[in-house]
N, C-alpha and C positions, 0 to 999 in steps of 0.2 A: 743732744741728739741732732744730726743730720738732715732736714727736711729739703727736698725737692720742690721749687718751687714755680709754676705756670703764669706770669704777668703781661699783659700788654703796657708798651711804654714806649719813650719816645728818647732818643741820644743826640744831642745839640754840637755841633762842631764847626768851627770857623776854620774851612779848610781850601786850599788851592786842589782845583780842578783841571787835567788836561784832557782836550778832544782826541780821541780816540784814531788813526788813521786808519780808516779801513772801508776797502768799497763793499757798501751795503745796500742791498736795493733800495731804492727813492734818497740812499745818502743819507739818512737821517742820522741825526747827532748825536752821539755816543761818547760819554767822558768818564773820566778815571779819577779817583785822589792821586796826587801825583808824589804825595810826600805822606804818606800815612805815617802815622804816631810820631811825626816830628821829633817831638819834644824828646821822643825815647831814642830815635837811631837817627837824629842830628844831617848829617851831610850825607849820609849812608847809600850808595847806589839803586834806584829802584833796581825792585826783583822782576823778571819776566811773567813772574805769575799774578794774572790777574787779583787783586784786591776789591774796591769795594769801585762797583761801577754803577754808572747813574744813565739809564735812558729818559730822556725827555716826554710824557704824554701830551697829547694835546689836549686831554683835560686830567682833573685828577680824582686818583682811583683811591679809595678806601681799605684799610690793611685788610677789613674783612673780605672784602672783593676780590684782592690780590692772593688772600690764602685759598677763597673759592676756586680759581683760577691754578693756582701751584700745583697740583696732581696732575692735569691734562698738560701743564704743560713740561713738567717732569717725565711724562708720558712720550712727549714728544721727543725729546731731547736726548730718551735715556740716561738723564743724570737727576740728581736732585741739588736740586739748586737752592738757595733762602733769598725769597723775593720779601720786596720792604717796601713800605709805603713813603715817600719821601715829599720835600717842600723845598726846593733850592732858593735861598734868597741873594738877589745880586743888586746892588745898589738899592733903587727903591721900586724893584720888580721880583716878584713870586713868581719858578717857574714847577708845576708839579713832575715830577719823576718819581721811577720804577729804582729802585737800590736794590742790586744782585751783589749777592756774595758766595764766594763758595762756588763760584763759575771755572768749569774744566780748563779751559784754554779762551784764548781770544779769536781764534779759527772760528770756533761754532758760536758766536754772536751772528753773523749772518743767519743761522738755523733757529735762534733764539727770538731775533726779530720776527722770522717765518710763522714761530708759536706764538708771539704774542697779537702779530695780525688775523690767523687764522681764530684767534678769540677777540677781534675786533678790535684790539686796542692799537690805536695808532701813533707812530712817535711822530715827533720832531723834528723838521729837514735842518730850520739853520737856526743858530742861538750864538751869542754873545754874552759873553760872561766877563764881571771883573773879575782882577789875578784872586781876589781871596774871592767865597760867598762863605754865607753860611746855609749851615745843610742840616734840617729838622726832621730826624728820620723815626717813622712809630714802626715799630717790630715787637716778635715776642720774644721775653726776656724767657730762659729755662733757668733756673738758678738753684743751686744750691747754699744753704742758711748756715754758716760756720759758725756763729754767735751771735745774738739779737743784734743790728744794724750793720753787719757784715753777711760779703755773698761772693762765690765764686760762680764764674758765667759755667755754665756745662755744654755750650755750642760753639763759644767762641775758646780757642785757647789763650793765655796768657793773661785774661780779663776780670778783676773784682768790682765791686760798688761798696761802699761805706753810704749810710741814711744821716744828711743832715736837714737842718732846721727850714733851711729857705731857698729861694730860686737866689744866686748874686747875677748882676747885671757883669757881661764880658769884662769890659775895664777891670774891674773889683775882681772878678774870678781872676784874671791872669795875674794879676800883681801877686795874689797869695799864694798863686801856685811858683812863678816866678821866685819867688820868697825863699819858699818852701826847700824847693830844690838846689837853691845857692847855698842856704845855710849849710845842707851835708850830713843832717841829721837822717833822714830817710835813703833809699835805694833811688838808680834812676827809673822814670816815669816818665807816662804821658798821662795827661786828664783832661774830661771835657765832663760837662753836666749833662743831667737826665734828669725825666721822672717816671718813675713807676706809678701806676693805677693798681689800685687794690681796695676794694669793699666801699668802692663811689668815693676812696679819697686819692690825693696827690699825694705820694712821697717823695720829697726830692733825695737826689743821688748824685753822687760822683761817682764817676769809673774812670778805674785805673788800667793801664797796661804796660806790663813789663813780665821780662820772661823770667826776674827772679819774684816772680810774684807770690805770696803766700798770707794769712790771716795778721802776721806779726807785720807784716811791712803795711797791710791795710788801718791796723790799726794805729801802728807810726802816724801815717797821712791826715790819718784821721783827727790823731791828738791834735799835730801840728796846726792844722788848716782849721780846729776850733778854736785854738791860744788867738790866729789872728784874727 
């Protein structure tokens, strides 16, 4: 059977960030993934439609806070937007950020800025980033359960998770994904780690994304990336 499932959790990614050109009142700094799922569409032309963008706070907001906040300013905007509670780390500095997805156009970030000062929350005028950071983002996962430790996202399109045993450290993580995908045995992919919270425990996760995504190609990943 099919279960829908409601978690709070967190998606770990070592990703290039570009600032955003765009005059906004006070100029505050505004960045983009510049290369989203790499690993999957390679050299591929960014698309004009916004993806996963990251506002600067001046201090940092809590995902509960951020959802408290998401009605009034869906309100504002007329759109509904998926605000996310984020941690950008850039060398040996933490910076907190707001991660919107699911944003109409890049026109109404100036309007978006508007809502989230009129609920006090203030960005960031100037920031310095190296080319990579990594980016710790806690959101809500909506999933549905295709087989015990298999899950397809029901918010995001193209996106599963497979439940393994332990957090690996980057280095370690990349090699076997790296591995994984020269061999040839599985479809092409992107992956980055997570965990899920559920019943006061950690489960850790990998998520996958590809547009030939489906339970058989999850559980391919899955074999593989436990053999190594």
């Amino acid at each position: 059977m099919e279960n829908t499932i409601h978690l709070n959790g967190i998606i770990i990614k070592h990703e290039k960030l570009a600032q955003i050109s765009l005059r906004t009142p006070d100029n505050v700094y505004i960045a983009e993934a510049s290369s989203p799922y790499a690993d999957y569409y390679g050299h591929a032309p960014r698309s004009a439609t916004p993806n996963s963008i990251f506002l600067f706070t001046k201090k940092f907001y809590f995902l509960e806070q951020l959802m408290c906040y998401s009605p009034s300013i869906e309100k504002c905007l007329f759109e509904r937007i998926n605000l996310a509670s984020a941690i950008v780390e850039s060398g040996d500095k933490q910076f907190p950020a707001i991660r919107v997805k699911d944003f109409p156009d890049y026109s109404q970030l100036v309007k978006l800025q508007k809502c989230l000062s009129e609920k006090k929350i203030n960005l960031v005028e100037k920031l310095h980033l190296e080319e990579e950071v990594k980016t710790i983002v806690s959101k809500v996962f909506i999933l549905k359960e295709l087989e015990s430790d298999f899950f397809i996202d029901q918010v995001e399109e193209h996106k599963g998770y497979f439940i393994v045993d332990r957090h690996f450290d980057s280095e370690e993580f990349q090699q076997a994904i790296t591995q994984i995908r020269y061999n040839g045995v599985c479809k092409l992919f992107d992956a980055e780690q997570g965990v899920l919270f559920s019943n006061g425990k950690l489960i850790h996760i990998v998520r996958i994304f590809s547009e030939a995504l489906d339970l058989d190609m999850l559980k391919c990943l899955r074999k593989e990336f436990v053999k190594l």
